[in-house]
N, C-alpha and C positions, 0 to 999 in steps of 0.2 A: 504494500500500500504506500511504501514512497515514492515522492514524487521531488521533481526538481524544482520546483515554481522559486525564482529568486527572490522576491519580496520576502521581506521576511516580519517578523513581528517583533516591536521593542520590548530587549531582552525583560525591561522593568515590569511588564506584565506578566511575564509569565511564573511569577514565584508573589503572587502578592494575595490571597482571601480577603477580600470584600465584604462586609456586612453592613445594611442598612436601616435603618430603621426610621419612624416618621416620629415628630416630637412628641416626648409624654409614651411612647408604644411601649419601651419595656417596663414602666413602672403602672402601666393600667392592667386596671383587674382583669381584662381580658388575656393578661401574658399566662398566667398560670394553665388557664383554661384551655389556650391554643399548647402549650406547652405538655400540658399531664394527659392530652386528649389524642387518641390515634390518628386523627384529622390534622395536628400541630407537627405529628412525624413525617419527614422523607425517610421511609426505612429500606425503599430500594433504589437504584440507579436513576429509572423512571418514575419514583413516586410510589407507584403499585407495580406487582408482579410482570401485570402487561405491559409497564413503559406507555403508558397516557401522560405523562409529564405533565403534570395536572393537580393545581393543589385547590383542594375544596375551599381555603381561609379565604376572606373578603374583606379582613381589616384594611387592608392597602386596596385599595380602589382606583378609579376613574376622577373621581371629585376630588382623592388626597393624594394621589402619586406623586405632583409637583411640587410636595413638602419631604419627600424622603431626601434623608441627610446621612452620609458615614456615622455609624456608630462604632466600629474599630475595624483596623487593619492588621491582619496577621503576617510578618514577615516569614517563608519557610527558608528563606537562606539557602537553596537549592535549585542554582542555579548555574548553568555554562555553557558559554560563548564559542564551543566547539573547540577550545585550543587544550595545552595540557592530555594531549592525545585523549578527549573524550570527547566525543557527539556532541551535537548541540540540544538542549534541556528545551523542554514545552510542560506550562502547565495547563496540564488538557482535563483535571478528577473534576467529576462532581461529586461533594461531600452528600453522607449520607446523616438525618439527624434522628436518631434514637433515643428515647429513654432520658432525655435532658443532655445528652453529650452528643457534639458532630466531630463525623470522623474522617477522615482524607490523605489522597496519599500525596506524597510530594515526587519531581520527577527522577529525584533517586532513589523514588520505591518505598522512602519511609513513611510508616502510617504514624498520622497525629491525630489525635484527641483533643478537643477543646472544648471550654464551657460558651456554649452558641450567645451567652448576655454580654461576656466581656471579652473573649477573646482570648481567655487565657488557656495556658497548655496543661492540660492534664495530664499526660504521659505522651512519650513520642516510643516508639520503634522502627529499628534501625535493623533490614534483614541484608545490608550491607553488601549489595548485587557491588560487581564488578563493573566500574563505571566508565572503563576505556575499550570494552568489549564494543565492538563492530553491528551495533542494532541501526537494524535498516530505517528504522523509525525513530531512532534519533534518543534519548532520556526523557522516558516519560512515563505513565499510569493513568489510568482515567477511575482509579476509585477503588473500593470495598464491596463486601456482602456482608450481610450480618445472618446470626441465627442463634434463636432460642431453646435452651434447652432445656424441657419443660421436665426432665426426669429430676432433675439439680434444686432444691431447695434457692429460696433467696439470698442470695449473701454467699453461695458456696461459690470456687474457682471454676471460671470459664462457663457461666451458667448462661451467660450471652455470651458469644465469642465475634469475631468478629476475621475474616479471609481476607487474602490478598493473595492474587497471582503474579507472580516477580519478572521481570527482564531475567531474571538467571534462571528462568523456570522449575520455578520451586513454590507450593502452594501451603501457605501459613495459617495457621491459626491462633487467634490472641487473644488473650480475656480482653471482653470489652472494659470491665471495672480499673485493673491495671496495667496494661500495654505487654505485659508477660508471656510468653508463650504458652499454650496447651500442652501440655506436654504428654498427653496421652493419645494424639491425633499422630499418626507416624511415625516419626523418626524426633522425637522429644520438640514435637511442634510443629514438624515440615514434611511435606510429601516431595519427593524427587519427581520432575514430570521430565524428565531428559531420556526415561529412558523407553524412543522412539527411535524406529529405523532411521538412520543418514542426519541424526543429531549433528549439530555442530553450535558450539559454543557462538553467541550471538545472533545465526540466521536464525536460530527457533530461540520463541522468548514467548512472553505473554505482557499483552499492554491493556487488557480489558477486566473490568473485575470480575470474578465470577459471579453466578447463577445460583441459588439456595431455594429447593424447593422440596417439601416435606424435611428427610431428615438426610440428602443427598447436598453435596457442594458439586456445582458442573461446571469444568472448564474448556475452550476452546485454546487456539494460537495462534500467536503471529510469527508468520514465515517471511524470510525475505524474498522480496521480490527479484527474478531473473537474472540469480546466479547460476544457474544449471536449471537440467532437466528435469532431473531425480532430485526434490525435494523431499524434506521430510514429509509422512504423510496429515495431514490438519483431521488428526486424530481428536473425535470430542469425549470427554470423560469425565463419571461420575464417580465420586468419592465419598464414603460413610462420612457421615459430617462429623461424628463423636470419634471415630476410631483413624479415619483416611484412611481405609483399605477399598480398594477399586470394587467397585460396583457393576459398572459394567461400560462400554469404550463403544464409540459410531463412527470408520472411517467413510467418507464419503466417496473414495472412488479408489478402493479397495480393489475392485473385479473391472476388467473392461467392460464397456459399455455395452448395453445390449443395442442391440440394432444395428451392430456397424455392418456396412455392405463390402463386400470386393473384396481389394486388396485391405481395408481398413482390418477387417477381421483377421486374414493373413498377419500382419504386423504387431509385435511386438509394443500392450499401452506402456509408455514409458511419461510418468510422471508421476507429482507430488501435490503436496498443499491443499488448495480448494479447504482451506484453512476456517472455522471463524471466529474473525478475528474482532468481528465486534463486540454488540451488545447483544445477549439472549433474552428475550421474554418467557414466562411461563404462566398455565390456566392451572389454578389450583384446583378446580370443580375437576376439568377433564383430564388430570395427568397426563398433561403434556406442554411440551419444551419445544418453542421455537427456533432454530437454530440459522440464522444467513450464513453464506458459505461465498466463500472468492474464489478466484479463477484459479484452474490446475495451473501447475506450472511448467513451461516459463509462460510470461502474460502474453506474450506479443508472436509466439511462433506455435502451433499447432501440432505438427506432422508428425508428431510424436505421440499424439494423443488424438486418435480419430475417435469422431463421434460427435454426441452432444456431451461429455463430460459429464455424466451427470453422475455424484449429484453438487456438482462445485457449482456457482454461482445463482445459487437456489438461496429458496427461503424452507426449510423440513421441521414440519413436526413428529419429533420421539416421543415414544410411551416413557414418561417418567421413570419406571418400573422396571422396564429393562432395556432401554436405548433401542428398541425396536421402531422402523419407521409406521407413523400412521399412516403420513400424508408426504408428498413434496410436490414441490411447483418449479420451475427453472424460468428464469428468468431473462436469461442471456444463453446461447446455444453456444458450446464451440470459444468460449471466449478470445477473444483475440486484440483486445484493449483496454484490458485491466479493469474493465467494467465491474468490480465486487459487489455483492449484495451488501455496503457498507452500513448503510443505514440501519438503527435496530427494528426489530420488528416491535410494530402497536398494535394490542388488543385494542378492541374497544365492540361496541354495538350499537351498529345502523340503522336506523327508521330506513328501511328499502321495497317497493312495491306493496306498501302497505302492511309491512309485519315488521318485526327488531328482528336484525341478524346481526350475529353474533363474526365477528371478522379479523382476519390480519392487515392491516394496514405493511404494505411494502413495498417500500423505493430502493432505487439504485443511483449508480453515477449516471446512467444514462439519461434523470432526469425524469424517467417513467415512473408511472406508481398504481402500482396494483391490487386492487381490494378482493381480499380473497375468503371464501368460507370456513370458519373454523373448523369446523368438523368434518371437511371432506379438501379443502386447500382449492376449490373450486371457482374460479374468478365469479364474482357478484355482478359488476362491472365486463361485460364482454369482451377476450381477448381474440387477438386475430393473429394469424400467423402468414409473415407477408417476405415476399420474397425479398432478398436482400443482395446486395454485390458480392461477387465471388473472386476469390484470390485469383491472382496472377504469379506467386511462388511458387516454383518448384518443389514438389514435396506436400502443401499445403492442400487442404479440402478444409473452406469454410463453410459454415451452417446454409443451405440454402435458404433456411426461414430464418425469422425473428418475430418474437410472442412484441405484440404494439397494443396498450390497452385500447378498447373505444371511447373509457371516461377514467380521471381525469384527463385533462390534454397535457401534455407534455410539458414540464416543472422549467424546463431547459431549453434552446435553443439547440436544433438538430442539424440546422444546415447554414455556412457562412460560405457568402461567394467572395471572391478578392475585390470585389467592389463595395463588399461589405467593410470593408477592415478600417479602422479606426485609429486616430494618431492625435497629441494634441498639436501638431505639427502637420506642414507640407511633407514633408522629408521623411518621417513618421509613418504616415498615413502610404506615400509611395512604396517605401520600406516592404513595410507587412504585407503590400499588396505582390509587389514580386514575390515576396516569399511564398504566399499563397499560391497563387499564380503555378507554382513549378510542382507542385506538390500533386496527388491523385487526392482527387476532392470531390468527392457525390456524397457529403453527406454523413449521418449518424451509419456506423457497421460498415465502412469503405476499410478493407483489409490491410494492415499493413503491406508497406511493397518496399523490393529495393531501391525504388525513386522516392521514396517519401510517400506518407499519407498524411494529411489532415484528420484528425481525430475529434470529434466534435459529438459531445462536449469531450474532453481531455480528463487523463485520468484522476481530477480533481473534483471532479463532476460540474453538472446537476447534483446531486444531493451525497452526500460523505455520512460519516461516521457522526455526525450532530445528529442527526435523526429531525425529528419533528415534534408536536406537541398534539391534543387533542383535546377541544374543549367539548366535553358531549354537553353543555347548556344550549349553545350556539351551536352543534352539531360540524363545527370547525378545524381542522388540521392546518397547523400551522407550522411551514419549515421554510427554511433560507438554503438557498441553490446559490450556486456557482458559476461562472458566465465566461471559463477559458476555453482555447482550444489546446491540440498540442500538436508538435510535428514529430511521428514517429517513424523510422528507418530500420530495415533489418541491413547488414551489414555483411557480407559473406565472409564465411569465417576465417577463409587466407588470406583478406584484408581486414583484421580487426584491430589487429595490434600493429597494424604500420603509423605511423605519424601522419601520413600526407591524407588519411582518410577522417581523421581526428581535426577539424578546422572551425569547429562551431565548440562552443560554452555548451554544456547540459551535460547529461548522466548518460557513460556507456556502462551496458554491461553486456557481462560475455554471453549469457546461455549457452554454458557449456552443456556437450553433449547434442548439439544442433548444428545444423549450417551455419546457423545465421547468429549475428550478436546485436548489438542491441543499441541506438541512438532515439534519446526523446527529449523534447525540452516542449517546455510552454512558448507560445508563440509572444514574444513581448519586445516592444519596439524598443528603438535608440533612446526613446526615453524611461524604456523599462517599464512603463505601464501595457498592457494587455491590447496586441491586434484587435479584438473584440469590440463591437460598441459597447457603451457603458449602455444600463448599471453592469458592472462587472460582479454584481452582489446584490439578491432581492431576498424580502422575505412575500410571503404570500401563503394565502389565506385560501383553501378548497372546499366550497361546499359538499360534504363527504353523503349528504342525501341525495344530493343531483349530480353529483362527478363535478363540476362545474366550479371554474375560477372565483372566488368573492371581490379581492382585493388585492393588487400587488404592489409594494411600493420598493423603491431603491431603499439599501440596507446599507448606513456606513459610508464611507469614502475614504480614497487612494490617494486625497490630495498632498500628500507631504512625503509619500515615496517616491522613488527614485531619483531624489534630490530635486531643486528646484522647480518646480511647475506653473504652467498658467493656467489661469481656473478649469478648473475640468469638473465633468456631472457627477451626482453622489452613483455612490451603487461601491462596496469594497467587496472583495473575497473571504469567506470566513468558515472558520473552522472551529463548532461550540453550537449547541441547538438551542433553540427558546423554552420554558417554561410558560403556560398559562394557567392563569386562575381564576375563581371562581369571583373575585373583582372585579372582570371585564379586564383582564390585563395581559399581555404578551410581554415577558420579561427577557431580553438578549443580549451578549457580549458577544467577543468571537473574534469583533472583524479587526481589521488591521489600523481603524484607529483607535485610540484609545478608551471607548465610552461605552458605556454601559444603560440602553434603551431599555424603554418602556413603551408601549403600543396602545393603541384600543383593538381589542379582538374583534369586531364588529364595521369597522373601519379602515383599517392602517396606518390610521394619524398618529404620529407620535406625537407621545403625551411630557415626556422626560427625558435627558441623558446628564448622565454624570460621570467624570472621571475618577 
């Protein structure tokens, strides 16, 4: 899931917790209330089980948003500018708040404790990953799980504990009360998750927190992207929550594909990953776990892997109980542009055709978003299956089709002509447009070539790893897309490592084990903002009873990047989802400048921002 996009984010945001409050909110009677009451906890990633990022409170509103004021700043001091042979740091967690204490990790993997009124630290732990190891995704974490152990008396050790899955892939357990290890959970606290075929030290890790439902802890991985063929496989696994002894393990493309024709079945499937690397949702009624899954690998070269690949780049429901598949759905055939099912999967349930169904909400990079049926993984919403461009490399057989919803419409921008391209400049504007111009360009699915292709959207998407929100008052899904392209190259492999084929800035990699090696960078002018018309960043607003658009408005602005500029239109890139509540309010950070929005769900006006 990395990517080269050069913009980068000021390093000071990414190591800072934020909390706000409105004047008088923590000393009224009301704190206790939201506080001791299940309504007053985030106790999962998304809020609830499903990930509806969705908080029921209404003290903060519409009429008093534009009085929220800082009420303390947490410094986590864990932070790096990529020198010191270590990666560069992002704070990507959202904290989870429990039981009067929020808990969160930092991008060196330590989890802290704090009392959510003042800020102060309760305990920290330190599970001390090795921080100059080679993660493709740079120093980071995006959070915790928590879980109750209801066998445990009050007051006794580790009777809430609290997970985290490491970059050194290792799976911890920690009394919530004092940041201690469990030391009854594995190996005096820690599960080893290393030990998978074609391990290697940094390309498998884990950046997402885990999954807690009944008395199982579920984790996915993060693989790197298009170092070889043969990755490790994006093994999903269940762990006794009390003991960490395995439960039971779901590789996603484990056997070749069924259906291959021809020569396809003749051949040898050689690959890995199809990883996930996100975020998991789960139905507590139905014992079952949703699981998004990214492309086999490598991203960009196929021929190695006929088929549809299934089941990588899917959204699969497992039976809780024993990792057996209920349901799955693929969302992308064949992948061939790093298209991940990035985004987490949302429950929720739909007024549709006159009865509530019961649904997975799920997007990708491509910017699509598909409503599907819980109980059967069934599009609600009619999908089409429409013929798409076919390679021109050797070796290569891309998917003839591609699944295209009929509702919602498309989150993303699917087609940029060179006449499109966008500069704050003459010279700019000219620029991007040659580039364009020389490239194979028809569009969303045009296959990598060895002349270049236009990848549109580019591997940043339409919609990432922020996921979206869902207000079921307003019956509203609310998610902020991405608005790049990228130019991607395969490379024959008896010219990869010469110099004279190495003349452009961006990210080679080898895909060893293939022809072909690997050239891609985001398309972005002399002045280093984005070929793309602006908004280069929206958030927007789907009516999820009709499929149908409510509201989109430009999200953020780029104006202070790439050094000096003249005025140019809002709209930034961003990487961090919204929050809604039951205030009438859309809550987001993310993009690349510094501010911290507030919305009307109803609308798209913004109401607030603050630094």
């Amino acid at each position: 899931m990395s990517s080269a996009f050069e913009i980068r984010k000021s390093p000071r945001r990414l190591w800072l917790l934020i909390v706000l409050s409105l004047p008088g909110l923590l000393s009224s009677p009301l704190r206790n209330h939201a506080r001791n009451s299940a309504n007053g906890d985030w106790p999962y990633y998304g809020h609830d089980p499903g990930g509806m990022r969705y908080s029921p409170l209404s003290q903060i509103n519409r009429e008093n948003v534009a009085k929220l004021n800082v009420a303390w700043i947490f410094h986590t001091g864990d932070i790096s500018d990529g020198s010191d042979d270590r990666r560069r740091s992002g704070f990507e967690a959202t904290p989870i708040l429990v039981e009067g204490t929020l808990y969160f990790t930092t991008p060196f993997n330590r989890v802290i404790a704090l009392d959510p009124e003042t800020g102060k630290q309760r305990w920290a732990y330190d599970p001390k990953i090795e921080l100059t190891l080679d993660y493709g995704d740079g120093l980071i974490n995006r959070g915790v799980a928590t879980w109750l152990d209801a066998t445990r008396a009050s007051g006794q050790p580790c009777r809430r504990r609290i997970y985290e899955a490491t970059q050194g892939a290792r799976l911890i357990s920690i009394d919530a009360a004092t940041g201690k290890p469990c030391l009854d959970f594995g190996d005096l606290g820690q599960v080893n998750l290393r030990d998978v075929p074609g391990y290697r030290a940094g390309w498998y890790h884990m950046t997402s927190p885990p999954t807690v439902i009944d008395d199982l802890v579920v984790v996915g991985s993060a693989i790197d992207d298009n170092q070889r063929a043969v990755m490790p496989a994006g093994v999903v696994r269940a762990f006794d929550a009390r003991s960490g002894a395995l439960r039971w393990s779901w590789d996603p493309v484990h056997t070749p594909v069924a259906g291959a024709t021809g020569d396809a079945k003749a051949r040898e499937w050689r690959a890995g990953a199809a990883n996930a690397w996100s975020i998991m949702a789960v139905d507590l009624e139905r014992d079952l776990i949703f699981v998004p899954t990214g492309s086999a690998s490598p991203d960009y070269y196929g021929g190695l892997r006929p088929g549809d690949d299934k089941w990588a780049n899917s959204v699969v429901a497992l039976h809780t109980k024993t990792g057996e598949i209920a349901w799955g759905f693929q969302l992308v055939h064949h992948d061939l542009w790093d298209y991940d099912t990035a985004s987490p999967p949302l429950l929720a349930t739909l007024r549709h055709a006159g009865e509530n169904v019961p649904v997975v909400i799920q997007g990708n990079k491509t910017g699509l978003l598909f409503v599907l049926h819980r109980d059967t993984g069934k599009p609600v919403f009619p999908v089409e299956e429409r013929r798409v461009l076919q390679s021109d490399v050797p070796g290569e057989v891309a998917s003839p089709t591609q699944p295209f919803p009929a509702a919602p419409p498309p989150l993303a921008p699917q087609q940029i002509s060179a006449e499109d391209a966008w500069g704050p400049t003459s010279e700019d504007r000219e620029t991007c447009r040659t580039w364009i111009r020389a490239l194979r360009n028809e569009g969303i699915f045009t296959p990598p070539s060895v002349r270049g292709t236009l990848a549109v959207p580019g591997n940043l998407g339409g919609m990432t790893w922020s996921g979206y929100a869902f207000d079921p008052q307003h019956g509203l899904l609310v998610v902020n897309t991405n608005n790049l392209v990228a130019k991607i190259k395969l490379i024959p492999r008896a010219d990869f490592w010469r110099d004279e084929v190495r003349t452009e800035d961006g990210e080679y990699a080898p895909q060893a084990g293939t022809p072909y090696g690997l050239f891609r960078r985001f398309l972005q002018s002399p002045s280093k903002l984005p070929c793309t018309a602006p908004p280069w960043g929206v958030l927007v607003a789907v009516d999820m009873t009709e499929g149908k658009i409510r509201w989109q408005v430009p999200l953020g602005s780029l104006q202070n990047f790439g050094g000096k500029q003249p005025p140019i239109p809002p709209g930034s890139v961003s990487l961090g989802g919204p929050i809604a509540s039951a205030g009438g309010l859309v809550f987001i950070a993310g993009t690349f400048d510094p501010y911290f929005r507030a919305f009307d769900v109803e609308t798209g006006k913004e109401l607030w921002k603050a630094q």
